[in-house]
C-alpha positions, 0 to 999 in steps of 0.5 A: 265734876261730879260731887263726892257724896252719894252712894258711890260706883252702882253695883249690878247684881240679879234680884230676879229671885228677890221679894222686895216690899215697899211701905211708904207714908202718904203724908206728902204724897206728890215727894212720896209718889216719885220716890216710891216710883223711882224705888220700884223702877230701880228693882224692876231694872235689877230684875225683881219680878212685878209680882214680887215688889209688894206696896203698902201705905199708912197715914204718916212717916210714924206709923213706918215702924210698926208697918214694917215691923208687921209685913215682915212678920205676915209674910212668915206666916205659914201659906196653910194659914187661912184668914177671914174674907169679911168681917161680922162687925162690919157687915149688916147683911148677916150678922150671924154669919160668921165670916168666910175663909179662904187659903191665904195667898202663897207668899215668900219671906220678903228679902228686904223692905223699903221704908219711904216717908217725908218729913218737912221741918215746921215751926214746931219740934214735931219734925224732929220728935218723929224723925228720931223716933221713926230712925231708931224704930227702923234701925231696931227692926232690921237688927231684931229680925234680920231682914234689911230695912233701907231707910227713905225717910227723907227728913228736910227743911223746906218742900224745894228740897224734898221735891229735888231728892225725888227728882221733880226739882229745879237743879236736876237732882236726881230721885233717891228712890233709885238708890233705895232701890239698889239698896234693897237689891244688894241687901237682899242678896247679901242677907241671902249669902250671910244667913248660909254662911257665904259672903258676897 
């Protein structure tokens, strides 16, 4: 008999008009990996399109806030804006040159960001400083500018389990990312009807 925790009965709903991103963490790569795979097949199957699903990285699961934080903005930004190609302070060629600018990438406000990250529980309270920071930074975003932010900050006692909520385990549990995934989906499109007034 199937457990009762878990997301209940899977909901379809059509993300082919969606923008999704996805920002993980690469502490714990090989956990994190499978996630962010499981993530984005999940909102490829609901329909969102491969170049609508955007993946970023940084260091570690602390530095999630802030990235989500300024993905969402950056992809605001009006498309007339250009940015710089190359940057003097890096560049030794021509340093009096100034840097080439070229038209920004036509984007779309992203519907929904997936926050995926690892933290696995040591010896030292850092586990738990960094998972209450890392909660709350994602929970203010989403509240503060109104775009779903799907919390994948798997925060776990030993490695075992970390591999089995990304489906690489032993005991065949299955990978969380798919539900972060339909997660995003069903947000995104919620937020879409709210936003004009519309419940779904």
């Amino acid at each position: 008999m199937a457990g009762l925790k878990g997301p209940g009965l899977r909901q379809n709903y059509d993300g082919s008009g969606l923008r999704i991103a996805i920002v993980h963490a690469r502490w714990n790569a090989v956990i994190v990996d499978s996630l962010v795979a499981g993530a984005k097949k999940s909102l490829l199957s609901a329909g969102v399109s491969e170049e609508n699903i955007i993946i970023q990285n940084v260091p570690g699961s602390y530095e999630l806030p802030f990235a989500v934080q300024s993905i969402s903005a950056a992809s605001r930004i009006p498309i007339s804006t250009h940015f710089p190609t190359g940057d003097p302070f890096l560049s030794d060629t021509h340093p009096s040159q100034p840097p080439q600018l070229a038209p920004r990438i036509p984007t779309a406000p992203f519907d929904a960001v997936i926050a995926i990250g690892v933290l696995i529980k040591g010896e030292t309270m850092h586990f738990e400083y960094i998972a209450d920071a890392v909660t709350h930074g994602l929970m203010r975003i989403q509240l503060n500018n109104g775009v779903p932010v799907i919390f994948g900050l798997l925060t776990v006692l030993n490695e075992e389990q970390g591999l089995e909520r990304a489906g690489l385990g032993k005991h065949g549990q299955h990978n969380h990312g798919e539900d972060w995934g339909n997660a995003a989906v069903e947000l995104g499109l919620k937020q879409k009807g709210w936003s004009h007034g519309m419940l779904l």
